[in-house]
N, C-alpha and C positions, 0 to 999 in steps of 0.2 A: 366303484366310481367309474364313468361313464371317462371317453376320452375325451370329450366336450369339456366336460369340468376340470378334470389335470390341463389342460389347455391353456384354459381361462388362468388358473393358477400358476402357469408360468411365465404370461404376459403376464399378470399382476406381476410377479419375480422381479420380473425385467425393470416394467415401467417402475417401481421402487430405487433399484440397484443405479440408472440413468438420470434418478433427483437426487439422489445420496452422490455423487460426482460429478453433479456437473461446476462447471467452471465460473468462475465471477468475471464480468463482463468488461469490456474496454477498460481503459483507464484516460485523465484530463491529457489536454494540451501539456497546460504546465501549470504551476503552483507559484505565487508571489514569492518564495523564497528555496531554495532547493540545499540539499548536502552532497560534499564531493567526497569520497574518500581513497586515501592511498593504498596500491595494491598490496598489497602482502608479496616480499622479496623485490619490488619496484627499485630497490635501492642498487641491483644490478641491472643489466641490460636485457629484455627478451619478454619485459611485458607489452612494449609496444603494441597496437593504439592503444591498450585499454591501462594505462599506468596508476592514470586517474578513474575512480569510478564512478558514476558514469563521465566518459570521455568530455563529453558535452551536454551543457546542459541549457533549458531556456526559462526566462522567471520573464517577471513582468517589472515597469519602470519602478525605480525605486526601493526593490528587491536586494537579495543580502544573498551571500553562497558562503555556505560553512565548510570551510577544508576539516577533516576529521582525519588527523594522520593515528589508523591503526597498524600501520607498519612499527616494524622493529628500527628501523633507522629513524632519523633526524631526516625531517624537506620542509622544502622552504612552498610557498605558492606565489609565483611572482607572475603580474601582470606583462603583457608581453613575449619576443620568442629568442628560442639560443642564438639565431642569428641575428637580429636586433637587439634585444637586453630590455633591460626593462622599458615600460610603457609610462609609467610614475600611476597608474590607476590604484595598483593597491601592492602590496607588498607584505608577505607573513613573515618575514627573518624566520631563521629556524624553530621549526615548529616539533617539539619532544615530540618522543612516540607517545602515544593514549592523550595528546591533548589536540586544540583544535584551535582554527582561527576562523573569523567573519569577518567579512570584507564588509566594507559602508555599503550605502545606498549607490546604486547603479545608475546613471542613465543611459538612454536608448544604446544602443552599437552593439558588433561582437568583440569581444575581449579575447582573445590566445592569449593564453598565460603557459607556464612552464615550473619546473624545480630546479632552483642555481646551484643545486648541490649535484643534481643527476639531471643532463637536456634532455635527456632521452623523453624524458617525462613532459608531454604535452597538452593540452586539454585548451577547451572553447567554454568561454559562457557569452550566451546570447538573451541581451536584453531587448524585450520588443514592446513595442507601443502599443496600448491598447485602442483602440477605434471606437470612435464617440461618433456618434448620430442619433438624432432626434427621436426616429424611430426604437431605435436601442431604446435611450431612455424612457419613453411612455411606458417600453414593454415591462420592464423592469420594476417601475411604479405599479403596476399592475400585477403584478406577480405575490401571491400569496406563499406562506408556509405553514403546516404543522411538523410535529415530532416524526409520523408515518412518511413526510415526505423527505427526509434524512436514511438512509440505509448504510450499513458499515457490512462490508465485506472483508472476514480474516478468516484465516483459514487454521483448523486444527489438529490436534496431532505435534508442538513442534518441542523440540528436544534442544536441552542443554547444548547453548554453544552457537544455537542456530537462531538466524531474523527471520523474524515475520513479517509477511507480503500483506498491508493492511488496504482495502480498498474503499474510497466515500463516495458514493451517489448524493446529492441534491434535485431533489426537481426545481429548475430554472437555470439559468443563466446568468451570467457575472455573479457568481456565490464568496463570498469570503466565510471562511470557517475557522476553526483553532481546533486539532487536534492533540489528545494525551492518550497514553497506552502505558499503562502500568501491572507488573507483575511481581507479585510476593510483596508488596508495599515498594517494590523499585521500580522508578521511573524510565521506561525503555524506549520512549517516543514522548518529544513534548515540541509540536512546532506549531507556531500563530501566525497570523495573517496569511493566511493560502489562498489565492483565489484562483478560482477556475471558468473559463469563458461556459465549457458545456457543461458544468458541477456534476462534473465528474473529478474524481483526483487520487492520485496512489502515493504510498507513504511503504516506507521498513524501518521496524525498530531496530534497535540494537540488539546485540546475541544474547540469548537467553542464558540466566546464571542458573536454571533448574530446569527439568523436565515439566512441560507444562499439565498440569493435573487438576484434577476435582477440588481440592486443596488449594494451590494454585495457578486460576484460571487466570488467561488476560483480559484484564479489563480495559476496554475502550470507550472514551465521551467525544465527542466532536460538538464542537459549541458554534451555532450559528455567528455569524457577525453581521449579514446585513446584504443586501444586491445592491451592486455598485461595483464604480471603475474605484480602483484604490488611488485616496486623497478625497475622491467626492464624498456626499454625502451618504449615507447606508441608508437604505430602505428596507423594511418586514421586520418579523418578530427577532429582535435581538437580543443573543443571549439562549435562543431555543437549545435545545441540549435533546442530544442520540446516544443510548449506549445499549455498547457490546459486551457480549464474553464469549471464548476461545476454552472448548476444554481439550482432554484427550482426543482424538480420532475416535470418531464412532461408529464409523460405516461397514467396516468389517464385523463389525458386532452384529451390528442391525442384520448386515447380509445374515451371518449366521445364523441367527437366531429365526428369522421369516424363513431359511431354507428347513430348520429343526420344525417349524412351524405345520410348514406345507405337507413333510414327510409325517408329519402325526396326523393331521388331516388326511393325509389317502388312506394311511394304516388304520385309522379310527372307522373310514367307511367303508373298506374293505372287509373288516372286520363281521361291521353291521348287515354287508348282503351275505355272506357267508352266512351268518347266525340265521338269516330267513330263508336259507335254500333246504329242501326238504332233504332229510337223508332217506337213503338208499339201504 
């Protein structure tokens, strides 16, 4: 085999091994409802900023934030800061460990909230107005959808114990969607009304109770809802439905098995000009 052709076969190599890794792209502004969760050990001092996770977060009017205490101790989510006290916005009373609270419907402002059981513990939700104009709207009337133009981005490979990073593309603008992710018959992501200004939007499930497999893959659906500012009315095919699935990790496989691939290839032609050289 000529060095021209091993060449060529190793940019093939390449150019496989660089679409087998590459990365899934941005994610939205932000989502009409979001989840906060409590550090793990938060209930002493030394997680600061990040006690709550994420620290901060931003939804749109109307919007709801679910405190998820998976810590070991008892916290509370109280609107407002350890130096002022509460704000009277919302208030969880003590929240067990493994359950969770939602806060009502938001309007516009940013909210500091706190834990009255531990200050240390501080966090932001920021509610923002969404922008209506004329031009917005025509666009949005105007804007079509199929199933193709829905894409779920999750990634595989993920093991007992651990969340998955799910990611949704829309083509258009102001998207509302519902997303569900379910694995072994159990429900590890189930949140509705998401909207995203560039429909774009990112999402994690809860920790997995098994080793993700062929057996059991995750399955993801994202259900269109419509373009629109949320409260107006919805525009385009509602109801369209996207789905995924997440197996093992495959890439080291693939790698493998194209390098086993290549190596039988030079050996098999190697072979062939040997057999046609004249012996001596």
């Amino acid at each position: 085999m000529n060095n021209k052709t091993v060449s060529s076969l190793f940019v093939l190599f390449a150019i496989v091994s660089i679409g087998m890794t590459a990365a899934p792209g941005a994610f939205a502004e932000h989502s009409m409802n979001a989840t906060v969760e409590n550090a793990e050990g938060s209930s002493t001092p030394g997680c600061e900023p990040d006690c709550f996770i994420p620290a901060t977060v931003t939804i749109g009017v109307g919007g709801m934030v679910t405190f998820a205490n998976n810590d070991a101790a008892a916290h509370t989510s109280t609107a407002g800061s350890p130096a002022d006290g509460p704000s009277g916005a919302w208030d969880s009373s003590l929240v067990m460990s493994g359950q969770s609270y939602t806060t009502g419907a938001l309007d516009a402002g940013e909210y500091p909230y706190f834990c009255m059981v531990h200050p240390w513990m501080v966090g932001m939700v920021i509610v923002e107005e969404e922008s209506h104009d004329d031009h917005g709207d025509a666009e949005m009337e105007m804007q079509t959808l199929t199933a193709a133009d829905i894409s779920i981005d999750i990634a595989d490979g993920a093991k007992a114990g651990e969340k998955v990073a799910i990611g949704v593309t829309i083509n258009g603008e102001h998207v509302n969607y519902d997303i569900v992710a379910t694995h072994g018959g159990e429900t590890i992501l189930d949140e509705s009304g998401n909207h995203s200004h560039t429909g774009e939007g990112s999402h994690t499930t809860s920790a997995l109770s098994a080793d993700a497999s062929d057996d059991l893959p995750i399955d993801v659906t994202v259900t269109f809802q419509g373009f629109g500012f949320p409260g107006d009315e919805m525009t385009g095919p509602i109801g369209l439905t996207s789905n995924a699935q997440a197996v093992p990790e495959f890439g080291t496989i693939a790698a493998l098995i194209l390098v086993v691939a290549i190596a039988s290839i030079i050996a098999v032609s190697a072979k062939s000009r040997l057999s046609l050289m004249p012996r001596i």
